[in-house]
N, C-alpha and C positions, 0 to 999 in steps of 0.2 A: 397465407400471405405473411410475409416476413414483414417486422416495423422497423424504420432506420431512425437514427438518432439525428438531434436537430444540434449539432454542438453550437455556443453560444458563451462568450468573454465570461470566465470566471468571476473575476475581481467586479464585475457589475452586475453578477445576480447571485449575491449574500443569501439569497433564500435556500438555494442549491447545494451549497455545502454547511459542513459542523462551521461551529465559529472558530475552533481549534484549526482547522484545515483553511478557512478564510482568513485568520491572520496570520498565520506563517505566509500564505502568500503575499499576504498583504505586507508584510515585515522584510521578507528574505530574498525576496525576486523585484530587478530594475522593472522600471516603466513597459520597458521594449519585454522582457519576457514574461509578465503579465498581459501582456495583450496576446501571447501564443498558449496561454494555458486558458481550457476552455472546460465548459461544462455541458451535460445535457442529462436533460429529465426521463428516469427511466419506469419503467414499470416493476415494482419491488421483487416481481414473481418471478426475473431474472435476474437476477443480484449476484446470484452466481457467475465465478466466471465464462467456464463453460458454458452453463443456457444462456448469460450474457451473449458471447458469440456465435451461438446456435443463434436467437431470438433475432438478434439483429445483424444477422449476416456479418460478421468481424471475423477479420483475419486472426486466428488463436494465439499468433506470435504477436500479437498487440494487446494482449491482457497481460496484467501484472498482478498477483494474489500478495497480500501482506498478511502475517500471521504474529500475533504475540506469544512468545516463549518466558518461562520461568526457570533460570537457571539455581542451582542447586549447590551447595557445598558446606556441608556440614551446615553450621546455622546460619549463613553468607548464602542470601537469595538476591538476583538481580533481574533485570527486565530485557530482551530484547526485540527487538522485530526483524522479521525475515521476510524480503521480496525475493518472489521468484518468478518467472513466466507461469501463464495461465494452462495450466495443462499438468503441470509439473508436480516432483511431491517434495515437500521441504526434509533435506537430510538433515534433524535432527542428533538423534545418534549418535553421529561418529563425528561429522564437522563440527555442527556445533556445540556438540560438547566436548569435543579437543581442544578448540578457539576458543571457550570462555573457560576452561580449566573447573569445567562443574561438572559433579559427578552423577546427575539427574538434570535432565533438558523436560520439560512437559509445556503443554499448551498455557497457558496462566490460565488462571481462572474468569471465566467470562465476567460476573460482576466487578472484579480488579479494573479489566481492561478497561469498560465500557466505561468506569469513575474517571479512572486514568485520562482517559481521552476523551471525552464528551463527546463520542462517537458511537454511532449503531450498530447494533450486530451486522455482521453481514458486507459491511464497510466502511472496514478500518482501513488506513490506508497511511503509508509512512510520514506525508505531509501535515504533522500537526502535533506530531509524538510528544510526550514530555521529553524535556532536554537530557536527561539522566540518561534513557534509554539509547543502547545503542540499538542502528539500524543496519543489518547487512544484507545485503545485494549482490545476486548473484550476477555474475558479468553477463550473463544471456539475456539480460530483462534490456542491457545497454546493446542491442543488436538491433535492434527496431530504431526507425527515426523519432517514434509516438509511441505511447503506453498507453493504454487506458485503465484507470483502478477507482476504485473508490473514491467517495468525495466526505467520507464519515457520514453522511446520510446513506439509507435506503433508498433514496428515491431520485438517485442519482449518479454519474460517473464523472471523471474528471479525463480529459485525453491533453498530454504535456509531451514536449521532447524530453526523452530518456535520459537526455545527459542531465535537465533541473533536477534530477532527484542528489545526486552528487553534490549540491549545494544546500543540502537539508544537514543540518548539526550532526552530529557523528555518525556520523555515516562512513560505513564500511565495505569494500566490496569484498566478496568471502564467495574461492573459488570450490565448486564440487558443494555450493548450499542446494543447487536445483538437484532432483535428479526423475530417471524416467519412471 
């Protein structure tokens, strides 16, 4: 038997998200679009996106994956994050390292991130980033009317319309970043 998620007002259960991802919202988004971002308590053992929408019966086109990259160039290293649909694998490689003009793209290193953002392995998620960081978005992730991604906890997801992520600090949308 499949378990369904009970979503529930973000902005009133602080327990559910990092405090990094609780006050971006709490800072960045009106009245009226905090009452449409929501949260709900998951069970950590699907954290993943995928067994995320296996577990709880979710449409796959409604997960959003966020990954931290280290870009590279000579001794010039910068930070970004990369949202893409749940399913999907981040083109690395050749987008993003053409777009940031770095001549080595790699995952950051997990301890960096995890300081970085005062978020958990497993969900990171673009709402909370440090401002430096740019963030890019592949324009598939804005095809869905609702995302569902990380809340910087484990033990949790966040479900928001697609288009609030566009209102997160440098935020960039970056075509041919998803690919199959």
């Amino acid at each position: 038997m499949k378990d369904t998620l009970n979503f529930i007002k973000a902005i009133d259960n602080k327990t559910l998200l990092a405090e990094t991802t609780y006050n971006c919202i709490n800072n960045i988004f009106t009245k009226k679009e905090k009452e449409n971002i929501l949260v709900a308590e998951i069970n950590p053992e699907f954290m993943d996106g995928i067994k995320l929408c296996e577990h709880y019966n979710i449409d796959i086109k409604s997960g959003a994956n966020c990954l931290v990259c280290e870009c590279k160039r000579g001794e010039n290293k910068s930070y970004v994050a990369l949202v893409v649909p749940t399913g999907y694998k981040y083109n690395m490689s050749s987008t993003v390292r053409k777009y940031t003009n770095s001549r080595i793209v790699s995952v950051a290193p997990l301890d960096y991130i995890l300081d970085k953002t005062k978020m958990e392995y497993g969900s990171i998620n673009p709402i909370g980033l440090p401002e430096e960081w740019k963030v890019f978005i592949d324009p598939k992730v804005l095809e869905v009317e609702r995302i569902i991604c990380g809340s910087g906890l484990q033990k949790s997801k966040i479900s928001l319309p697609s288009k609030y992520l566009l209102k997160i600090s440098n935020v960039e949308l970056l075509d041919n970043l998803a690919k199959e």
